[in-house]
ZAKEGU-212366 format. One record per residue (C-alpha): residue in one letter; x, y, z. Coordinates in steps of 0.25 Angstrom, whole numbers, padded with zeros to 4 digits, always signed. Layout:
ZAKEGU-212366
AXYZ ...
This chain:
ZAKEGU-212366
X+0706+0792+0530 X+0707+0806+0529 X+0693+0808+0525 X+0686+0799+0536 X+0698+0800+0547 X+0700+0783+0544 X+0702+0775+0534 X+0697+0756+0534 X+0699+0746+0521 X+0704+0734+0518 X+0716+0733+0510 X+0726+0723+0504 X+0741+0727+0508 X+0752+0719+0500 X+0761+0713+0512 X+0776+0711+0510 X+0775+0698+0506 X+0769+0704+0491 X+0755+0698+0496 X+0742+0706+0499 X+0734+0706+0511 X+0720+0712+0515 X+0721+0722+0527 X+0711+0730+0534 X+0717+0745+0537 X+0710+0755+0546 X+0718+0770+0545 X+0714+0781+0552 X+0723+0796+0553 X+0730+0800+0566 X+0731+0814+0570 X+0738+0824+0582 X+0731+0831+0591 X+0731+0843+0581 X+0723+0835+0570 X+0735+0832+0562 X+0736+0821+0555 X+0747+0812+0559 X+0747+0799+0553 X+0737+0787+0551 X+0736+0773+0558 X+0734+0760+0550 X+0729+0748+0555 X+0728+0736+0544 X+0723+0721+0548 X+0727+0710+0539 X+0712+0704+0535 X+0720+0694+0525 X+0713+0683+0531 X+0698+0690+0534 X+0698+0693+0518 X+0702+0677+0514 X+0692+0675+0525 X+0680+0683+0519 X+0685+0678+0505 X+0681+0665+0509 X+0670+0668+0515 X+0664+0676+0501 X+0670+0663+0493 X+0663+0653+0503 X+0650+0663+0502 X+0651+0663+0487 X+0652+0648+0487 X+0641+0648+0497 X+0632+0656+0485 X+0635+0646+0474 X+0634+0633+0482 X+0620+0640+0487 X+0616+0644+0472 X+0622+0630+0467 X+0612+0622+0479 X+0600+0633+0476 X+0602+0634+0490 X+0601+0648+0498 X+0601+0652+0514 X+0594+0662+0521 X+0591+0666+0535 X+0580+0675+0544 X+0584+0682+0556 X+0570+0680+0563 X+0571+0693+0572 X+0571+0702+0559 X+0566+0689+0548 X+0578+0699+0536 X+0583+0687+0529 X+0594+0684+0524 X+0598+0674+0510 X+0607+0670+0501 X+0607+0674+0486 X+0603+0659+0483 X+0590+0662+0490 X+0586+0672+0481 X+0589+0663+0470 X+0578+0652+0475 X+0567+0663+0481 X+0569+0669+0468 X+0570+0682+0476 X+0575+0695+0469 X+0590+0694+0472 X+0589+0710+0474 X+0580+0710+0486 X+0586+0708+0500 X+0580+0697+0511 X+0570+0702+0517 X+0557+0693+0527 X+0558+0678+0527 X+0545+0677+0519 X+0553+0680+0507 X+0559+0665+0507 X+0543+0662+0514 X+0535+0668+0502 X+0540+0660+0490 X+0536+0648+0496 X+0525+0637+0490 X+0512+0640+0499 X+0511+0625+0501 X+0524+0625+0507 X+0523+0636+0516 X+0517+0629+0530 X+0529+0621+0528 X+0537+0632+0528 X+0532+0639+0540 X+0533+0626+0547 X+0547+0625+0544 X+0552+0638+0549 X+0546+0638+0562 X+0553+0624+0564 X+0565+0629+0561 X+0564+0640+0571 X+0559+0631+0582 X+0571+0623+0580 X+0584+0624+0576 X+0586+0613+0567 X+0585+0614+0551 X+0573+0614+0545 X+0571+0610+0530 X+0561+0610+0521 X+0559+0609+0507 X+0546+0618+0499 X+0543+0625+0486 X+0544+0639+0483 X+0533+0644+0475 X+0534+0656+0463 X+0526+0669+0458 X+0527+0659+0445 X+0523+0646+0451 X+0537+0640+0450 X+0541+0632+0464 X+0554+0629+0467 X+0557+0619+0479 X+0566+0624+0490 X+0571+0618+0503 X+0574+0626+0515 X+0583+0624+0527 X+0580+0632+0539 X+0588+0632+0554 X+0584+0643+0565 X+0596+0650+0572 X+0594+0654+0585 X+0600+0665+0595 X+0608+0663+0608 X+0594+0664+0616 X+0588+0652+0607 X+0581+0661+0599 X+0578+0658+0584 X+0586+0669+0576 X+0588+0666+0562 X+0584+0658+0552 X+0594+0651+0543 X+0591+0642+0531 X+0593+0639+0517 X+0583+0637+0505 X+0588+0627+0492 X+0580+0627+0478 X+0578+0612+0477 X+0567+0613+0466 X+0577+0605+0456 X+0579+0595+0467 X+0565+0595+0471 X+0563+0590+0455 X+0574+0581+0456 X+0569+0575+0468 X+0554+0575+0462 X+0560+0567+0449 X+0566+0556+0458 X+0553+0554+0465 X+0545+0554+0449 X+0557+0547+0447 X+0555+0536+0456 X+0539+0535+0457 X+0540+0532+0444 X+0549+0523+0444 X+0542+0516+0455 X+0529+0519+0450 X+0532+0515+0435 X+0522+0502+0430 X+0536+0501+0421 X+0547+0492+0428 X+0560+0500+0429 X+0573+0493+0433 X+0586+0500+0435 X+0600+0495+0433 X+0615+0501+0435 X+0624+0502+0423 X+0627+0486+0425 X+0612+0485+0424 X+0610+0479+0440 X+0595+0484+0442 X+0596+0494+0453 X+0582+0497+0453 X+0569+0493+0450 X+0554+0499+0451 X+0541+0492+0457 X+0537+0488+0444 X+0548+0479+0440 X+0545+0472+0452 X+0531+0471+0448 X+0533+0468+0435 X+0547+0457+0437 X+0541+0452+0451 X+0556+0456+0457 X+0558+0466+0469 X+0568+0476+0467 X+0578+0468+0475 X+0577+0458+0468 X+0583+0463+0455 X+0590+0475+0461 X+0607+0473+0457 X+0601+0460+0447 X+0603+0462+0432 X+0589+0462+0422 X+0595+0450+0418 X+0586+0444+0430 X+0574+0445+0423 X+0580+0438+0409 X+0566+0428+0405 X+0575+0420+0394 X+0564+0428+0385 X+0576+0434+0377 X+0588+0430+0372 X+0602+0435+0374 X+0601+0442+0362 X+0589+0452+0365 X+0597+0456+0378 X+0609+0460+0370 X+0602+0467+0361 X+0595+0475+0373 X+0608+0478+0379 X+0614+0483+0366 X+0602+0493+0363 X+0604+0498+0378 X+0618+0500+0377 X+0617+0508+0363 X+0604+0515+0365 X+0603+0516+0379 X+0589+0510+0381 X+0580+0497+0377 X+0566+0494+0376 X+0558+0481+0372 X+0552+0469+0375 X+0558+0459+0384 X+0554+0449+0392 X+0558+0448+0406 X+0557+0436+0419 X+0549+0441+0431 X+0554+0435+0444 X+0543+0424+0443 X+0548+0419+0430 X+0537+0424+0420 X+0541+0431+0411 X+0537+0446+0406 X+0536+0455+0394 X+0542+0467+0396 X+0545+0480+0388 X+0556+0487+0393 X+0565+0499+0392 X+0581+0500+0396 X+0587+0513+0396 X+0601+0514+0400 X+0606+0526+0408 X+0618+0534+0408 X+0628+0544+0416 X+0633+0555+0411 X+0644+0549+0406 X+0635+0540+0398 X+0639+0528+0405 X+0625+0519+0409 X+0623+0519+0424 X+0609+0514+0423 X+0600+0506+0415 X+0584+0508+0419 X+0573+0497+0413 X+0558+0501+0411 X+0549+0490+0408 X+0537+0485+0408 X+0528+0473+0408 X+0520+0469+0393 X+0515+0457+0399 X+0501+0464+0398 X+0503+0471+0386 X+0510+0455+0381 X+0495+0449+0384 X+0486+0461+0377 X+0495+0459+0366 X+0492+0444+0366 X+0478+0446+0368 X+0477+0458+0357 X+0484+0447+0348 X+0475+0435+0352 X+0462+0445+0349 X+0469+0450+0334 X+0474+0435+0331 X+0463+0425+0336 X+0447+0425+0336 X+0442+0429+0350 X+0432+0417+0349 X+0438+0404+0346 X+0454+0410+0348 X+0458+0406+0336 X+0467+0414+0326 X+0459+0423+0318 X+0460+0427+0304 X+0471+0437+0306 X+0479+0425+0314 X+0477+0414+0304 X+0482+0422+0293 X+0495+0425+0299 X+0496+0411+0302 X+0494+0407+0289 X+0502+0416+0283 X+0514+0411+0291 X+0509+0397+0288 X+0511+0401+0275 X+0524+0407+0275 X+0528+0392+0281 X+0523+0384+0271 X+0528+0393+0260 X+0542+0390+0266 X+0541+0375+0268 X+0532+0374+0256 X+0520+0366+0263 X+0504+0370+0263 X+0495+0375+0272 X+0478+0378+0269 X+0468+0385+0275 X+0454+0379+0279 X+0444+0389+0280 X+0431+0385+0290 X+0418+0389+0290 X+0407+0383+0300 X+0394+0378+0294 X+0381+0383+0302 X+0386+0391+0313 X+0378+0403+0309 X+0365+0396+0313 X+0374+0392+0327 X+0376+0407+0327 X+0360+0411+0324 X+0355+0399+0330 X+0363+0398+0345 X+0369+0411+0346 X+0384+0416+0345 X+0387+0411+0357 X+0387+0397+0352 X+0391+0401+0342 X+0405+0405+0347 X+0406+0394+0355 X+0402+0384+0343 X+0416+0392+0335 X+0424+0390+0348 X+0423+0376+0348 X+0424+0375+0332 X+0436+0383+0333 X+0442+0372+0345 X+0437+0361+0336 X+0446+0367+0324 X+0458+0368+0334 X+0456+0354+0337 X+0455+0348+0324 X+0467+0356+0319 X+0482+0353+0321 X+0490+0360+0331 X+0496+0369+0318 X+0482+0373+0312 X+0478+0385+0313 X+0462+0388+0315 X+0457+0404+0317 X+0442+0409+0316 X+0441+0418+0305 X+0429+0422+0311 X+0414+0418+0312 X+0413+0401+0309 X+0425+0403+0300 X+0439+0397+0304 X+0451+0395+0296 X+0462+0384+0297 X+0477+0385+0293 X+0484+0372+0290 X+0498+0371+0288 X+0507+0362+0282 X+0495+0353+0276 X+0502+0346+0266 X+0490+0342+0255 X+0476+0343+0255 X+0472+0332+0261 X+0479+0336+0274 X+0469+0347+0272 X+0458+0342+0270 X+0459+0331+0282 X+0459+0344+0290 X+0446+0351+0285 X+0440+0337+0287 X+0444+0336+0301 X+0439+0350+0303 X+0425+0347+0298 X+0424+0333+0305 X+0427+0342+0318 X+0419+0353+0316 X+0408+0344+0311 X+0406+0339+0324 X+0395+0346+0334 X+0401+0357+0343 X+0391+0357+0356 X+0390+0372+0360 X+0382+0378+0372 X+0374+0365+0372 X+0372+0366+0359 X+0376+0354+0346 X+0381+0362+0336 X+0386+0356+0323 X+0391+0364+0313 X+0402+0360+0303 X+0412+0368+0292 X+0417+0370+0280 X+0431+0373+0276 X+0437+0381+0264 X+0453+0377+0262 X+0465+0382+0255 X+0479+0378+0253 X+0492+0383+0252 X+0498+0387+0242 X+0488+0383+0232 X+0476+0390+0238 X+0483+0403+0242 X+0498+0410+0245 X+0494+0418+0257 X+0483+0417+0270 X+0473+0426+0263 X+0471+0418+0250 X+0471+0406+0258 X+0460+0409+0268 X+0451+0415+0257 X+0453+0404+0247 X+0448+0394+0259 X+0437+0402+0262 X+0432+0401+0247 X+0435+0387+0249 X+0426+0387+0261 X+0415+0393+0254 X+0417+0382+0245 X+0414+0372+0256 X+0402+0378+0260 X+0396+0380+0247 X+0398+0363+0246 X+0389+0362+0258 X+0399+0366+0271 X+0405+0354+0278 X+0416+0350+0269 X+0429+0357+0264 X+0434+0363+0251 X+0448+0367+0246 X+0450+0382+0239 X+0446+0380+0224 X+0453+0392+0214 X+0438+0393+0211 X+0434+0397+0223 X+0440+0411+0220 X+0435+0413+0207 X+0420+0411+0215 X+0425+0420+0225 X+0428+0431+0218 X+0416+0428+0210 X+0409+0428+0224 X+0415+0442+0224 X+0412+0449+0211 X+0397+0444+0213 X+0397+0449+0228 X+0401+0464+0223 X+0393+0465+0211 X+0381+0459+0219 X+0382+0471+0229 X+0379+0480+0215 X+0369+0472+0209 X+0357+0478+0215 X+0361+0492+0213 X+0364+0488+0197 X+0351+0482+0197 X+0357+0467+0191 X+0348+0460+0201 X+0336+0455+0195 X+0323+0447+0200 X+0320+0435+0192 X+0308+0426+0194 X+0305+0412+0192 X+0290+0410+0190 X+0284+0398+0199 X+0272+0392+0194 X+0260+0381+0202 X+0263+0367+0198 X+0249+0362+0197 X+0245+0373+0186 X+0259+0379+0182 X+0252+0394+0185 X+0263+0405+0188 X+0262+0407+0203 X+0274+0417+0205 X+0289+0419+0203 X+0302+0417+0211 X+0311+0429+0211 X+0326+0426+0209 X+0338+0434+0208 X+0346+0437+0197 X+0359+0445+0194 X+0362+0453+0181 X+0375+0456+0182 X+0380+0469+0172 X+0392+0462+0167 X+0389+0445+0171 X+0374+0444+0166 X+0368+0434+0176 X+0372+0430+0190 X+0365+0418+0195 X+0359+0419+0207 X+0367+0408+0215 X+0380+0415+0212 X+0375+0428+0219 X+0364+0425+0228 X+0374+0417+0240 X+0385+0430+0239 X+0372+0439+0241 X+0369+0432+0253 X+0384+0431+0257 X+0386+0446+0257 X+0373+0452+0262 X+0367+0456+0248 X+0354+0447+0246 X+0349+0456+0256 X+0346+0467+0248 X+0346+0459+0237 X+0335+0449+0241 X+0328+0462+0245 X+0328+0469+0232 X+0323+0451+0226 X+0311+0453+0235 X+0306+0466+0233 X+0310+0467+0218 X+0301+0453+0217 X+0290+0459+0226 X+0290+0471+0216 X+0289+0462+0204 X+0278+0453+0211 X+0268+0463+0215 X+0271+0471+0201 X+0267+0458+0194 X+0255+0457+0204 X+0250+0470+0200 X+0250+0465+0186 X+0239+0455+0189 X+0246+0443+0189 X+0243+0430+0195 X+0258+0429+0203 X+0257+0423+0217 X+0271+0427+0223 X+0285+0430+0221 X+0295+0422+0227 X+0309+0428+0233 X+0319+0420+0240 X+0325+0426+0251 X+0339+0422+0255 X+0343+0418+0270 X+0353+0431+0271 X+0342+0438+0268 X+0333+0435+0279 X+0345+0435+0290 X+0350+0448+0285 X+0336+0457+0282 X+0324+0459+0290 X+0317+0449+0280 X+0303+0453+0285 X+0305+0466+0285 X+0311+0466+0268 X+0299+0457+0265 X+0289+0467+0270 X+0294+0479+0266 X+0296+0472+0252 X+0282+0470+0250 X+0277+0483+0256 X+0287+0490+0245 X+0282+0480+0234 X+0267+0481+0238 X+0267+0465+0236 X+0258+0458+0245 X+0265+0447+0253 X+0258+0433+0246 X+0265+0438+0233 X+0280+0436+0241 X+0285+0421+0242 X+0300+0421+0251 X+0307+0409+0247 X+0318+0405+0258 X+0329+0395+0255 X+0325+0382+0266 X+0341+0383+0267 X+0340+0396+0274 X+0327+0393+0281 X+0334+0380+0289 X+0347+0387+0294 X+0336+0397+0303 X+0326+0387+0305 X+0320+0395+0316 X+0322+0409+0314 X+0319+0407+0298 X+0306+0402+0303 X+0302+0416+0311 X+0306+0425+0299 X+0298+0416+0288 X+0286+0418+0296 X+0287+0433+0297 X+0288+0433+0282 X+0277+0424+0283 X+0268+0431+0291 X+0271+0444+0279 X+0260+0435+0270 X+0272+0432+0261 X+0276+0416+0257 X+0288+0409+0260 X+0294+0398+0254 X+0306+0388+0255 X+0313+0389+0244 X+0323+0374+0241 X+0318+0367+0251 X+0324+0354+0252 X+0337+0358+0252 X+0340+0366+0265 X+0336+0353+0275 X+0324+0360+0282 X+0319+0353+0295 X+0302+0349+0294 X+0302+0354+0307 X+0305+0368+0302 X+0299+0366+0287 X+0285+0364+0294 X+0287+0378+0304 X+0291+0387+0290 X+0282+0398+0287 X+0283+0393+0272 X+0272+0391+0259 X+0282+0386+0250 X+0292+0375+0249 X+0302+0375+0236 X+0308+0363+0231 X+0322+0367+0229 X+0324+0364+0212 X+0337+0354+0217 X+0324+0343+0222 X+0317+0347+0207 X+0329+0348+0196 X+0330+0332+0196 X+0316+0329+0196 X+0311+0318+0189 X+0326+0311+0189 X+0330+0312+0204 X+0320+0305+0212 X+0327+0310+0225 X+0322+0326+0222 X+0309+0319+0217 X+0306+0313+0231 X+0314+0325+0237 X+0303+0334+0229 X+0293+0326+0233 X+0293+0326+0247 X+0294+0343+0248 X+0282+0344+0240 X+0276+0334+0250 X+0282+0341+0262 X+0278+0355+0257 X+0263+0351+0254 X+0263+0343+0269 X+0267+0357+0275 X+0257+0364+0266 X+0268+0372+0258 X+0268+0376+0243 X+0280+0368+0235 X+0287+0374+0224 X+0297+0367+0215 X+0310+0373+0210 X+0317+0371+0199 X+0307+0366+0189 X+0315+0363+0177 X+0306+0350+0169 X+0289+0346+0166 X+0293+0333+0173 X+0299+0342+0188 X+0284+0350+0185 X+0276+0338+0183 X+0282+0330+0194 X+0281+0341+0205 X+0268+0344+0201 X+0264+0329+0202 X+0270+0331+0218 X+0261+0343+0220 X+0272+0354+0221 X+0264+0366+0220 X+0275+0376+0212 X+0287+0376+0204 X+0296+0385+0197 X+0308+0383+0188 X+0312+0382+0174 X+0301+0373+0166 X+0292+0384+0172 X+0301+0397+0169 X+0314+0402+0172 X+0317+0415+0182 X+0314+0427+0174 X+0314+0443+0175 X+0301+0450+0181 X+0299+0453+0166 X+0300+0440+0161 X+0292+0432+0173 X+0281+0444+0171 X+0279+0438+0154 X+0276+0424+0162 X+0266+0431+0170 X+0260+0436+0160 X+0259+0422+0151 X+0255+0416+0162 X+0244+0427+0165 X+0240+0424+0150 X+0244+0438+0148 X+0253+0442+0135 X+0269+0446+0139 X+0268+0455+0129 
């Protein structure tokens, strides 16, 4: 006071009754007239209620700040005379504004925002200046860093007494986490509208409170149909009791389930379904939701099916396949074994349908095995089994047969039905089989040794002239594996050079002059001496060998003819046999002449014999290939004839010099008057058709004398000479040339 002359602060007085108070004194010094200082005056104001006043106000402020922090929630305002802002601290907090610089323009809260939103924005403000209602509008704020954060902003002009706009007052909230929250719900429910999976939600007693589009698409129900309903609504009777308490159990201890199960649409049928149950939980733990995902495997339910049809059955005649057939003989198996019956397998082969195949086209051909396959169907009992092992061979699976007998009533049923003519694309086909069977338990324990013993059996059949039926011999295996050895020390015979040519010498009946030679095949085996032909010759074919076999006959005799040639000899041909295989498998024409260009022997020298078996099957298209071999200058000839049922029609069209009688017309002669009328008549008919007739088999003076009594131009066999090496028929040459062997 005495410094500045007064003296103002606020102060807190204790009053008599022990408590404080706040009071305002103002003190100044009074003095005379002289400037002497007589005293002071006081003068305090109890502000008691102005401070608990104000306290209220900072308290209510402060709350005011968190609740505004807490929301993300700041206020501002514009004084649009002078545009100085002014904002609360939150403000700062969402503009991310340096908390140290002071409000200043209104394009500070302008700036931040997302270019794309700002037209908006303008638009905005001068709404809310033109009227003095709120204005709110939700936009982005866009960052130096590319970070946007979502705001919404509330804005309300305040006008003066004249009706002027003054101020503008507004808040600003971060609702970027609501903004994501709200964006969820909307993923949240496009997906769950938009799923291709069903959804159906239920409340903790499992009454479905919602369901998507495609539970209705899927169950045929509309939502308020089934809304407050329990899944129990689409039970199909598909499951029993126990697979539901079995679900509920897994759910309540695990909290979720998934699997098949078969529900009832609302037009009764009944779908496949794989479906997914997950329970959900409070915070407390307790279940206040269950949610089902699901969806349809009816389509999945039919590839299946269809995947299995195309594994288990032939896509041709839809009967089981191999793979099929074995497993239902396996459980066949496994029945019998129990209940200690039989069972056997018939193995089928159809006779002739190659030449259906070669001679119609596949086509018919497929259609013929359709209607055999129906024919099979037909004649078997409803248990039977019948698959299509593929090509023309079937397999039959009878159980419960009791003896053989009961079997072999069946094979002859099966070869009376499929003896009769099948009439395909307009055409009469008649075809027949043959049938290999083996039983359980003698023939085999399991599916696999039961189907290969009755395909040896089959073999068997066909190898006693196809149309009948032959049960499994333990001999058949022996031959089998027999079949095998020779097959895989055949393939090595060539390179170990074990073949060998041999060569019968054939002579002129009328003056018993050597006129050529036959070459035959022979096997020297390292370890088993000699392998006759007939034991080697049909598995050659079988597996593709006589190819390069027959190859290597042809051009080793052509060598060996044109080497005795060159010698001077008097030797009209060589004669090689030529198997069917050989002519269907090799460009025959093309081996012929590039044999003879290797060998340098002249055409006239090389007599083809061909089987009149082989020559009857392809009538027709034998025919065109004889008379391109023809037309090289070589000679061709029919070797047994008689026993392959040639047509005249088509013996008078072959391109053919020579007919030979096959040595089963000869070996009986002069006992067997049959083969002497038989022999007879060939040499008649090969003379009428201007053909050369040669004799096999020659074993007896009285066979020579009495074919050269009928004329028959040549011979070969063992009164004349037996097959010998190259050597051996080059010492006959020579003592037949009058030369010395040594």
């Amino acid at each position: 006071m005495h410094r500045v002359g007064n003296y103002t602060a606020e102060h807190r007085l204790l009053g008599r009754d022990g408590q404080y108070r706040h009071y305002w004194l103002e003190a100044s010094i009074q003095y005379n007239q002289q400037g002497k200082e007589e005293g002071a005056v006081v003068c305090a104001t109890d502000i008691s209620s102005l401070k608990q006043q104000q306290e209220r106000l900072r308290h209510s402020e402060s709350l005011l700040k968190e609740a505004q922090h807490i929301a993300h929630l700041g206020h501002w305002e514009q004084d649009l005379a002078t545009d100085e802002l002014i904002w609360s601290e939150e403000v700062y907090r969402i503009f991310e504004i340096d908390p140290t610089a002071c409000p200043t323009a209104f394009p500070v809260l302008i700036d931040p925002v997302h270019p794309d939103d700002r037209p908006a924005i303008n638009k905005a403000y001068l709404a809310a200046q033109a009227d003095d209602k709120p204005i709110t509008l939700d936009h982005r704020l866009l960052f130096a860093d590319g970070r946007v954060k979502w705001v919404r902003k509330c804005v309300i002009t305040h006008y003066d007494t004249d009706g002027r706009p003054r101020r503008l007052v507004g808040t600003v909230q971060d609702i970027t986490a609501e903004r994501l929250i709200d964006e969820q719900l909307v993923l949240a429910a496009s997906v769950f509208e938009s799923s291709l999976n069903g959804i159906l939600i239920t409340d903790a007693n499992a009454r479905i409170i919602k369901v998507n589009r495609a539970f209705t698409e899927i169950m045929g129900y509309c939502s308020e149909e089934v809304l407050g309903q329990k899944p129990g609504l689409f039970k199909s009777g598909y499951h029993d009791q126990d697979f539901y308490r079995k679900l509920w159990a897994t759910l309540k201890l695990a909290g979720k389930w998934q699997g098949e199960i078969w529900d009832c649409r609302k037009n009764g049928e009944l779908v496949p379904l794989w479906q997914s149950i997950s329970a959900v939980h409070d915070c407390d733990g307790q279940v206040i939701r269950y949610i089902g995902v699901f969806y349809d495997l009816s389509e999945q339910k039919r590839t299946e099916e269809h995947i299995h049809h195309l594994a288990y059955y032939d896509s041709l005649t839809d009967l089981p396949n191999r793979q099929l057939f074995i497993d239902r003989c396996e459980l066949a198996l496994e029945k019998v074994r129990r209940n200690h019956q039989s069972l056997a397998v018939l193995f089928l082969d159809l006779d002739r349908f190659k030449h259906v195949n070669d001679s119609l086209g596949h086509p018919v051909g497929d259609e013929l095995l359709r209607a055999v396959a129906q024919r099979l169907k037909n004649t078997l009992r409803h248990g039977d089994t019948v698959a299509r092992l593929g090509g023309d061979e079937f397999i039959v699976l009878l159980e419960d047969t009791g003896s053989h007998a009961v079997v072999e009533n069946v094979a002859r049923k099966i070869l009376a039905g499929l003896d009769q003519p099948f009439m395909t694309q307009d055409h009469k086909l008649e075809i027949g089989t043959s049938i290999g069977i083996s039983c359980y338990p003698e023939d085999g324990e399991d599916a696999t040794a039961l189907i290969k013993h009755a395909d040896l059996a089959l073999y068997q059949a066909k190898g006693q002239g196809r149309g009948n039926f032959q049960f499994y011999d333990v001999r058949l295996t022996e031959r089998a594996k027999e079949r095998l050895f020779l097959e895989s020390e055949l393939r090595d015979a060539l390179k170990r050079e074990e073949l060998l040519v041999y060569y019968q010498p054939q002579f002129s009946l009328a003056d018993d002059k050597l006129i050529g030679a036959e070459a035959l095949l022979r096997w020297h085996h390292r370890e088993h001496g000699i392998i006759p032909p007939d034991k080697f010759i049909s598995i050659a074919e079988d597996c593709g060998l006589i190819v390069a076999i027959g190859e290597w006959v042809l051009r080793s005799a052509c060598r060996q003819a044109k080497a005795w040639l060159d010698a001077g000899f008097d030797f009209q041909r060589v004669a090689v046999n030529l198997s069917g295989v050989q002519i269907e498998r090799s460009d025959m024409l093309t081996t012929v002449r590039q044999v003879l260009a290797d060998t340098g022997l002249a055409p006239k020298h090389l007599e083809l014999e061909i089987t009149e078996t082989y020559i009857m099957q392809q009538a027709q298209r034998n025919i065109r290939i004889m008379e391109d071999l023809r037309a090289l200058g070589v000679a061709l000839a029919i070797d047994d004839f008689g026993t392959g049922q040639s047509s005249l029609g088509y013996l008078k069209r072959l391109p053919v010099d020579k007919l030979k009688i096959d040595r089963s017309f000869v070996m009986d002669i002069p006992h067997d008057s049959n083969d002497m009328a038989i022999t007879r008549a060939i040499i008649a008919l090969g003379h009428n058709l201007h053909l050369t007739v040669l004799a096999e088999g020659i074993e007896t003076a009285e066979q020579s004398a009495f074919l050269k009594e009928l004329g028959c131009d040549e011979a070969q066999g063992y009164y004349y000479s037996r097959p010998m090496d190259a050597a051996g028929c080059l010492r006959l040459l020579k003592e037949k040339a009058g030369i010395s062997a040594y």
